[in-house]
C-alpha positions as CSV (number, residue, x, y, z in Angstrom):
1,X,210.9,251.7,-67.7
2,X,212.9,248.8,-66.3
3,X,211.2,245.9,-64.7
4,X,211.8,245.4,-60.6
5,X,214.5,242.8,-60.0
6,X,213.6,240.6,-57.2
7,X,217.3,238.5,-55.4
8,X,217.2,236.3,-52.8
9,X,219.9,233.8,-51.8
10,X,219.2,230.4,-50.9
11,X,221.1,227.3,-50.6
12,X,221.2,224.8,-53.1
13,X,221.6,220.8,-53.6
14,X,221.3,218.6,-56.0
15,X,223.0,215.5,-56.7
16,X,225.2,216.2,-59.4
17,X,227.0,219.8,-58.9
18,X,225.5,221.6,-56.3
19,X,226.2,220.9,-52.3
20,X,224.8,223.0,-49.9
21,X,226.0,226.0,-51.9
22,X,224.7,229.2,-51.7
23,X,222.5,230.2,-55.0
24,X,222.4,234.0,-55.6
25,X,218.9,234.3,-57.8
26,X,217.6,237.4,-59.2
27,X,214.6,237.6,-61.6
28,X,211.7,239.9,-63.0
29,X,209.3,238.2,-60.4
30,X,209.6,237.6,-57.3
31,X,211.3,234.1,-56.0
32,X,211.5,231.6,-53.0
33,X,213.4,228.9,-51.9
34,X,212.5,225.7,-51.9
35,X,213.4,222.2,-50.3
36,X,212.1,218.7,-52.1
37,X,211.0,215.5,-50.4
38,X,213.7,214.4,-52.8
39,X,216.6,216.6,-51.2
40,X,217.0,218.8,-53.7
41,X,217.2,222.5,-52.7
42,X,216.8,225.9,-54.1
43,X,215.4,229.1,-55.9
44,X,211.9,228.9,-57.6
45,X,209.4,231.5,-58.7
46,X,207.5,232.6,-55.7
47,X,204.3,231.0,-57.5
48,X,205.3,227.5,-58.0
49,X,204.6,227.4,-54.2
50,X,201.2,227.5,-54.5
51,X,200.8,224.2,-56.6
52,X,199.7,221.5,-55.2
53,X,201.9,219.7,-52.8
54,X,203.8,222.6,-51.3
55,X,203.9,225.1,-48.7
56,X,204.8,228.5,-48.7
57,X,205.8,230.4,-45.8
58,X,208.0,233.6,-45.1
59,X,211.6,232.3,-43.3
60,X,214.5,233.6,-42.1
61,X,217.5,233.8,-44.2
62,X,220.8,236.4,-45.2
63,X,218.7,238.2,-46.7
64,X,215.7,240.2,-45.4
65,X,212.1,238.5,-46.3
66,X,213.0,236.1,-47.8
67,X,210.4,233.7,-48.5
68,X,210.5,229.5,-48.7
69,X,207.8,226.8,-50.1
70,X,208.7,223.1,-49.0
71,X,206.7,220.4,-50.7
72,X,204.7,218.6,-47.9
73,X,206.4,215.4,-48.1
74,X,209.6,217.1,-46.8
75,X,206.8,218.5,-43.7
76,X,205.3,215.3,-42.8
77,X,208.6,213.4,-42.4
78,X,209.6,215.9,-40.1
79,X,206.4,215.8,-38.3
80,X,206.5,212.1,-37.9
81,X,210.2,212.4,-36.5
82,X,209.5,214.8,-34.0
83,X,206.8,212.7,-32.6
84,X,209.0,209.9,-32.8
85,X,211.2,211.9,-30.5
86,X,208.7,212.8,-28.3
87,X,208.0,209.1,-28.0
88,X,211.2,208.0,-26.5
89,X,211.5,210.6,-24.2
């Protein structure tokens, strides 16, 4: 019997070779992408989203379901600038 493949693209960066690139990741177990406070973008296994730190929740994307985990970092810098925006206005 052969194991399910799970595939999901996702875009990746780094800063050495990937930028903005589209990743195409397929594995045994199911995967997500992710975004880092530090930038870097791209595909994990669906459970390193529920450490500590991150957030998983289901997004759009090309491909149907797929799912993403940001670290919380990434959310709270976006929370702050959208009240920020909401100030000047």
């Amino acid at each position: 019997m052969t194991a399910q493949k799970f595939y999901i693209e996702c875009y990746g960066q780094d800063f050495l070779l990937v930028n903005n690139d589209v990743l195409k990741c397929s594995a045994d177990v199911e995967q997500a992408c992710y975004t880092r406070a530090t930038g870097d973008k791209g595909c994990t296994r669906l459970e390193n989203c529920s450490r500590d730190g991150w957030l998983q929740f289901g997004g759009s994307g090309r491909v149907r379901r797929s799912l993403k985990c940001l670290d919380l970092n990434v959310l709270m810098k976006r929370i702050r600038d959208a009240l920020l925006q909401i100030r000047k206005h």
